[in-house]
C-alpha positions in Angstrom: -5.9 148.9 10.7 -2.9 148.3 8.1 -3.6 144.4 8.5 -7.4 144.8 7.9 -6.9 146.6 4.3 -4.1 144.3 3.0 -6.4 141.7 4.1 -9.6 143.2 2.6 -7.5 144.1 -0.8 -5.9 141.2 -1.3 -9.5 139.5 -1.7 -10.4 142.3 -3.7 -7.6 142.3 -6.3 -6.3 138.9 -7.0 -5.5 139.8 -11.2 -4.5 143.3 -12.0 -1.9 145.5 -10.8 -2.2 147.8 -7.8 0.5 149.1 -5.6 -0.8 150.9 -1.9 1.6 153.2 0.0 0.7 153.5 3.2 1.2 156.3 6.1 4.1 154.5 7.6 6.1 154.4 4.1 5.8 150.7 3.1 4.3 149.6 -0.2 2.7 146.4 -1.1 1.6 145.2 -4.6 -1.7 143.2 -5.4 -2.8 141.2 -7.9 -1.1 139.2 -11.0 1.2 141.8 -12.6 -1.1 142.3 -15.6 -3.1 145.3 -16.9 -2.3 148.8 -16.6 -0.5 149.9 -13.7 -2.2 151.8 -10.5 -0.7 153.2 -7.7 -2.8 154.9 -4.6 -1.1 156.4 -1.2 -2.7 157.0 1.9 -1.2 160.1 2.9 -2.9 160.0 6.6 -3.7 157.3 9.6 -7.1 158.8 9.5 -7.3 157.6 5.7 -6.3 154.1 6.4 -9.1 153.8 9.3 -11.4 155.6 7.1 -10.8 152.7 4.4 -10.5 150.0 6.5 -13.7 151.0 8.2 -16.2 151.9 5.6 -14.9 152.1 2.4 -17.7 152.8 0.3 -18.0 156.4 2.0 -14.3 156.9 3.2 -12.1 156.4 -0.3 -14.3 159.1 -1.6 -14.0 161.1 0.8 -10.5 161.2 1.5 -9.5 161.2 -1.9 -11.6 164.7 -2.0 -9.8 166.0 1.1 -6.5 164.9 -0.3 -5.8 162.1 2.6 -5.2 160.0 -0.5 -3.8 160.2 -3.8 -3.0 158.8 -7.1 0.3 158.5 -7.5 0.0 156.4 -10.7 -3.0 155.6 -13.2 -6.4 157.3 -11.8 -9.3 156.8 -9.7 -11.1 154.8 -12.6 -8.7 152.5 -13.1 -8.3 152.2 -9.3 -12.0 151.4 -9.0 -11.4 149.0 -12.2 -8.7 146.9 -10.5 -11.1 146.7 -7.4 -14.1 145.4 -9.0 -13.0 143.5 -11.6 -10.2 141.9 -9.7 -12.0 139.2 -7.9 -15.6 139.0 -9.0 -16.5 136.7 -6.9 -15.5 138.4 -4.0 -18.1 141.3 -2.5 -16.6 143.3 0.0 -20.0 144.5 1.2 -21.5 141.3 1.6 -18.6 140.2 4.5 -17.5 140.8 8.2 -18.4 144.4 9.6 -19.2 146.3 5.8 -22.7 143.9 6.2 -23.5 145.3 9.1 -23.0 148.3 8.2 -25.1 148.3 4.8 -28.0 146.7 6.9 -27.7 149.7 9.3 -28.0 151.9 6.1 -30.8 150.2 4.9 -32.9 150.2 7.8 -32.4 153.8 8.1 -32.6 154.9 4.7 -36.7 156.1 5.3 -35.5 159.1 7.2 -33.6 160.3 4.6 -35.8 160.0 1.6 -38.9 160.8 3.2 -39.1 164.0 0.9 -41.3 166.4 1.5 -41.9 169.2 -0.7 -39.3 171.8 1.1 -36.7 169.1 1.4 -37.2 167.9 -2.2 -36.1 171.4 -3.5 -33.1 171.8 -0.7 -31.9 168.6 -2.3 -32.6 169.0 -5.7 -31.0 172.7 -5.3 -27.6 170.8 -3.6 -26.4 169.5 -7.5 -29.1 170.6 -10.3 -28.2 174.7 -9.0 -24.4 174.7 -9.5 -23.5 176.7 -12.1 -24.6 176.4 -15.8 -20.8 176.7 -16.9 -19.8 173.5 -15.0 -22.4 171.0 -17.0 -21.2 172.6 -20.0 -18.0 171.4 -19.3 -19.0 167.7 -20.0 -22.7 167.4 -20.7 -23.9 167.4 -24.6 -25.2 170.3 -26.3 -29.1 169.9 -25.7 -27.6 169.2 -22.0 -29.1 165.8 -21.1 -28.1 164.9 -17.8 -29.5 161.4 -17.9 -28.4 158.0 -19.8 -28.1 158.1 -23.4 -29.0 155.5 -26.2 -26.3 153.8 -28.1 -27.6 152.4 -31.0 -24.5 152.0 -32.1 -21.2 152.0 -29.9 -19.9 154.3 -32.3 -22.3 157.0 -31.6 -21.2 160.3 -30.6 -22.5 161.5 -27.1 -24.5 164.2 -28.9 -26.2 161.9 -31.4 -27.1 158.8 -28.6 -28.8 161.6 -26.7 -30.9 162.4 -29.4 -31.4 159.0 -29.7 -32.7 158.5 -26.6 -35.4 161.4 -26.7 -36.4 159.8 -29.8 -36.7 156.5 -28.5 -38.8 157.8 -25.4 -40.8 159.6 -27.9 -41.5 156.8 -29.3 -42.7 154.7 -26.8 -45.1 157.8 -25.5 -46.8 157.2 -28.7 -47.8 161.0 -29.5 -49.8 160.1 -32.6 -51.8 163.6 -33.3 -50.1 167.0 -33.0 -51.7 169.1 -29.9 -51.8 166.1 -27.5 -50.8 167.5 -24.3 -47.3 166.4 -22.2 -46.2 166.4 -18.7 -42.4 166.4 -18.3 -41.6 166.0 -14.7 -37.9 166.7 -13.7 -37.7 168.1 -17.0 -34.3 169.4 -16.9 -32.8 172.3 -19.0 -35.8 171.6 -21.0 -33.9 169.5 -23.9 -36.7 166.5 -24.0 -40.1 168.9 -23.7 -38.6 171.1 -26.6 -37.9 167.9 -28.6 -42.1 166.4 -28.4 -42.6 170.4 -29.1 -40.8 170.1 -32.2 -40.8 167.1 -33.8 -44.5 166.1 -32.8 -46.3 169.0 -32.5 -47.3 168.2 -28.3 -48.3 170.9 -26.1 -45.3 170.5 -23.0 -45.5 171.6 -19.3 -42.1 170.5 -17.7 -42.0 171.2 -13.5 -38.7 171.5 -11.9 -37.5 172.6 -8.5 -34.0 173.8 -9.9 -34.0 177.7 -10.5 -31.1 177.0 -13.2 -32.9 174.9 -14.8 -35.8 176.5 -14.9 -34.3 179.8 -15.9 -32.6 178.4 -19.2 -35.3 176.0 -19.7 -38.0 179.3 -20.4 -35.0 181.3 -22.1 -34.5 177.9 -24.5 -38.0 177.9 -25.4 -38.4 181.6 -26.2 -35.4 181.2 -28.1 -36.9 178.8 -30.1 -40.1 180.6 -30.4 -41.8 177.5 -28.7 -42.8 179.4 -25.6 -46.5 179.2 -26.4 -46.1 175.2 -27.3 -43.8 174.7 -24.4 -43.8 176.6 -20.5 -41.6 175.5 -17.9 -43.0 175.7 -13.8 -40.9 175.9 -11.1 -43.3 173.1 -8.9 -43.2 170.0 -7.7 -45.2 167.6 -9.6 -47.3 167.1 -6.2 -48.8 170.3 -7.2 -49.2 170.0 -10.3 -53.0 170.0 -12.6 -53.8 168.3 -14.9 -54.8 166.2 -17.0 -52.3 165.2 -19.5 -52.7 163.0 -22.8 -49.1 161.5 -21.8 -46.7 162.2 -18.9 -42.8 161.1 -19.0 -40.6 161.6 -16.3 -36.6 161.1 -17.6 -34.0 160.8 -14.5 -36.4 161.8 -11.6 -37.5 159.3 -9.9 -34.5 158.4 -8.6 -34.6 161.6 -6.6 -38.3 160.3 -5.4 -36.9 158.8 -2.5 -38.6 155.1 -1.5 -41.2 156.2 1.2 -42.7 158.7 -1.6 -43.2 156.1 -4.6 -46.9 155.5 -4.0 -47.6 159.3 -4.0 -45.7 159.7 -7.2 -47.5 156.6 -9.0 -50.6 157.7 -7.5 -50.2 161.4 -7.9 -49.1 160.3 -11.9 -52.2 157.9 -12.5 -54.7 160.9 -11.5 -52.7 163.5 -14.1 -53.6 161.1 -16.6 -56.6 160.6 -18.6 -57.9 157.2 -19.0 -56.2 156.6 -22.4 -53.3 158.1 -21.8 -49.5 156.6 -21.9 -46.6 157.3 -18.9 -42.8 156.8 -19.7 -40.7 156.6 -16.7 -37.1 156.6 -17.4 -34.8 155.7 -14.1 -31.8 154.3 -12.8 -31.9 150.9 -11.4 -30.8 147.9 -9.4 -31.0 144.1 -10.6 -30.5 142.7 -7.3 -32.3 143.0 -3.8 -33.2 146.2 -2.4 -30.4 147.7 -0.1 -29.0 151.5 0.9 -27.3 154.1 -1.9 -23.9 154.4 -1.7 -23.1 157.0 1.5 -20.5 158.9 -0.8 -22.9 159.4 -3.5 -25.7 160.5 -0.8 -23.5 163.2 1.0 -21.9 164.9 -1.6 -23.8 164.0 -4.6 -27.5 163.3 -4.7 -29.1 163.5 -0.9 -32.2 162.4 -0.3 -32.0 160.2 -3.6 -32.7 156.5 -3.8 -32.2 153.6 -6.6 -34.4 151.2 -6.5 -34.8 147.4 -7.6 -37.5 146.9 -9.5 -39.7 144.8 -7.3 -40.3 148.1 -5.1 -41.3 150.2 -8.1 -43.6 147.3 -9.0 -45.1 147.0 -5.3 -46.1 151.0 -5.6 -47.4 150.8 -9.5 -49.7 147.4 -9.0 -51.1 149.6 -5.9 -51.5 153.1 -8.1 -54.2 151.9 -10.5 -52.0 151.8 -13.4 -50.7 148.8 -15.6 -47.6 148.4 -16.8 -47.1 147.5 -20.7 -43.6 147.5 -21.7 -40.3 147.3 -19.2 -37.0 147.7 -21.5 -33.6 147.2 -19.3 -30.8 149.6 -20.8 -27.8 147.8 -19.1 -24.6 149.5 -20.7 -25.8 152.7 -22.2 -25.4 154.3 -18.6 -21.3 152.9 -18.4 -20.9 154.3 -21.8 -22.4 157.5 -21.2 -20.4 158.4 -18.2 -17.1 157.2 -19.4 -18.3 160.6 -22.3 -18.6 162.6 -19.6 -15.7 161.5 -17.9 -13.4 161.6 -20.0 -14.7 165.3 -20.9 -14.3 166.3 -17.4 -11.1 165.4 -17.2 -10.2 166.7 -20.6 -11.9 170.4 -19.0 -11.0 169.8 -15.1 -9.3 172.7 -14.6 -11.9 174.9 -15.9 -14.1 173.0 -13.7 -11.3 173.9 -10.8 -11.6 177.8 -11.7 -14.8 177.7 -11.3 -14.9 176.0 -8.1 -11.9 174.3 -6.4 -9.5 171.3 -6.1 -11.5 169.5 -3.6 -14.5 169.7 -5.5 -12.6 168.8 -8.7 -11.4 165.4 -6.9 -15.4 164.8 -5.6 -17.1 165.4 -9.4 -13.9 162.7 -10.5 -14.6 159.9 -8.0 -18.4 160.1 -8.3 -18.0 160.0 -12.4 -15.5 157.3 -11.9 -17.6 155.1 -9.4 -20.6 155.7 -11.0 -19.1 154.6 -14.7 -18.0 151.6 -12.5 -21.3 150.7 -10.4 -23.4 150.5 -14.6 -19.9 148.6 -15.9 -19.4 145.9 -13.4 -22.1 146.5 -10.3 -25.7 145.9 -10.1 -27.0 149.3 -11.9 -29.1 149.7 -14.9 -31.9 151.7 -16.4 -35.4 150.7 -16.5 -38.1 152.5 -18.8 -41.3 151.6 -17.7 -44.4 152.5 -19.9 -47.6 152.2 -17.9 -51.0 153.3 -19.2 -54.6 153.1 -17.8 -56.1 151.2 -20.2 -54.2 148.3 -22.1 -55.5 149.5 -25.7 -54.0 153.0 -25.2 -50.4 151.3 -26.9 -50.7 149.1 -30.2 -50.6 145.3 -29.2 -46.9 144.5 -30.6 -43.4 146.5 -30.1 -43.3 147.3 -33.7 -45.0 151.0 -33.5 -41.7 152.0 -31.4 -39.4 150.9 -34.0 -41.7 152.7 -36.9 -41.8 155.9 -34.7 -38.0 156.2 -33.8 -38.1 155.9 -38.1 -40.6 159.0 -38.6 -38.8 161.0 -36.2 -35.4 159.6 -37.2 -36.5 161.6 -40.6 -38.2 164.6 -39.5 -35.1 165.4 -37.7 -33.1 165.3 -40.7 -35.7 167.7 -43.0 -35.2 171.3 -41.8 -38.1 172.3 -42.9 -40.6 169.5 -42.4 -42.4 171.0 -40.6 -43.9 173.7 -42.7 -44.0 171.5 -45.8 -46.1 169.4 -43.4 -43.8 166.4 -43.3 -44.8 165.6 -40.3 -45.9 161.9 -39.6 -47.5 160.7 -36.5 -48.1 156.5 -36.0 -51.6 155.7 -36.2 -54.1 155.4 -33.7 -53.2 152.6 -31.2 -55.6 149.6 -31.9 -55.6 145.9 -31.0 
């Protein structure tokens, strides 16, 4: 097993600087020398057969149970000197790791054929830890999904905002009262923002009780509740219809065999003229399993998808697509925020729960920074509508609304003085 994983990492890391202990006490060094230095052990045979085996799910995994360790550096810059060490090199596409992602992927139906009861068990699994733990790292509205650089400068807190207001944009809310359907709507953050800035009438459904919970609280809070009420449902259940619908990091937790339902289900919540946003993680190359560690520990039942099998589902819903805008680095740079708060917070995160889930939340911030840095994951927002005229005929309206909200954010009291601006009505 020793022989396999200097072999495999040796492909792996050809520049860089990586040192591996393993269980018998030797040491070998990879790459060039350059860069900042890492240094993992394997503490335990079972770690080095775990990793020579399948690593995708096994360096996870043992990291979390303590069979390995960093000795040196940190599980991000471990990942970094394994996939940007050899970027031609992809240890999934050789040898026994192929087999084993086509075994994945032929399976992967059985576990994301969701049904209402399993959606909720899985959603419960991460969106129901406690409050206090996103906290630790999430922004203050508590957006748990990519944010929008504008800048690379931006804060976390102000590219969040700046991604509700670029969704808001492209759902092109032009008259106050027009009614929204947020599904997955989170803590609430984005239905409270089309509340408030443009004057929509929100339903958001969830299946996380947290959520919900501080979701209704938030809106009483803000004295929104009659603009904005929250429903613990899946959106399978849910009535419409609904001038606009957006759905902000859901779909991934769809699950593939489901995605006609979803489209389908979407398409008859919406009337005729109305405008969808979906908002989702995605894959620019062929269709193939999640990552196993991710699956377990992090997000069962979930699925990203490439976008040739969202676009097989939506040409059979009866809706068109419009616009399809790829956000490629915005998801890297807001994990490496939440990382790096994390890390800054981990052992509040380790009172709260314990070491072993402290080294599970690291690896999966770590390897998911790394998959949106230098793997094949990105973030599609898809607008589709009904009918073509329901969005003007040029991009333009999505620059001037991110302007008119950009400003009714910064007056206060805009909306009494009725400052309010809304784009005019869509028209060829």
């Amino acid at each position: 097993m020793k022989f396999i994983v200097q072999t495999l990492v040796s492909r792996l890391v050809e520049t860089g600087n990586l040192k591996i202990t393993y269980p018998d006490g030797t040491s070998q060094t990879y790459g060039d020398g350059t860069g900042n230095p890492v240094h993992m052990r394997l503490n335990t045979r079972k770690a080095l057969w775990g990793i020579a085996f399948d690593p995708a799910y096994y360096l996870g995994h043992y990291y979390g149970t303590g069979d390995i360790d960093i000795v040196e550096g940190d599980m991000y810059g471990l990942l970094k000197a394994v996939f940007t060490g050899n970027p031609d090199f992809k240890y999934y596409d050789t040898g026994w790791n192929r087999t084993l992602e086509r075994v994945r992927f032929l399976f992967r139906w059985l576990r994301q054929k969701n049904s209402v009861v399993r959606s909720r068990r899985n959603v419960q699994h991460h969106y129901d830890l406690t409050g206090a733990l996103y906290d630790l790292f999430l922004d203050e509205d508590r957006q748990y999904s990519c944010a929008y650089f504008e800048r690379p400068d931006l804060s976390l807190d102000d590219a969040q905002l700046a991604k509700k207001r670029h969704i808001a944009a492209k759902l092109n809310i032009n008259r106050p009262g027009q009614s929204v359907l947020d599904i997955g709507c989170g803590w609430g953050g984005m239905a409270l923002y089309l509340a408030r800035q443009l004057g929509a009438k929100v339903t958001g459904v969830t299946l996380s009780d947290e959520q919900h919970a501080l979701a209704v609280k938030r809106a009483s809070d803000a004295g929104l509740s009659d603009e904005v009420k929250f429903l613990l449902q899946d959106y399978r259940n849910t009535e419409g219809p609904f001038d606009r619908i957006v759905s902000v990091g859901m779909f991934e937790h769809v699950g593939r065999p489901n995605y006609l339902t979803y489209f389908k289900k979407s398409a008859a919540l919406m009337k005729r003229d109305g405008v969808m946003l979906l908002h989702t993680i995605g894959r620019t190359d062929r269709p193939t399993a999640n990552n196993p560690f991710i699956e377990k520990y992090i997000f069962p039942g979930g699925y990203i998808p490439a976008l040739s099998e969202v676009m097989q589902a939506v040409e059979k819903s009866g809706l068109a697509i419009t616009d399809i805008e790829i956000l490629r680095l915005h998801y890297a740079e807001t994990l490496r925020h939440w990382r790096e708060r994390f890390m800054a917070r981990r052992e509040e995160a380790k009172a709260l729960y314990d070491e072993k889930f402290c080294r599970i939340w690291e690896f999966y911030l770590a390897a998911s920074e790394s998959a949106f840095r230098w793997q094949n994951l990105v973030v599609f927002q898809i607008q589709l509508v009904h009918d073509q005229q329901a969005v003007p005929l040029t991009r333009d309206y999505i620059g001037r609304g991110e302007d008119c909200l950009r400003a009714h954010e910064g007056d206060a009291k805009g909306a009494q003085r009725g400052a309010r601006q809304f784009p005019k009505e869509a028209s060829l």
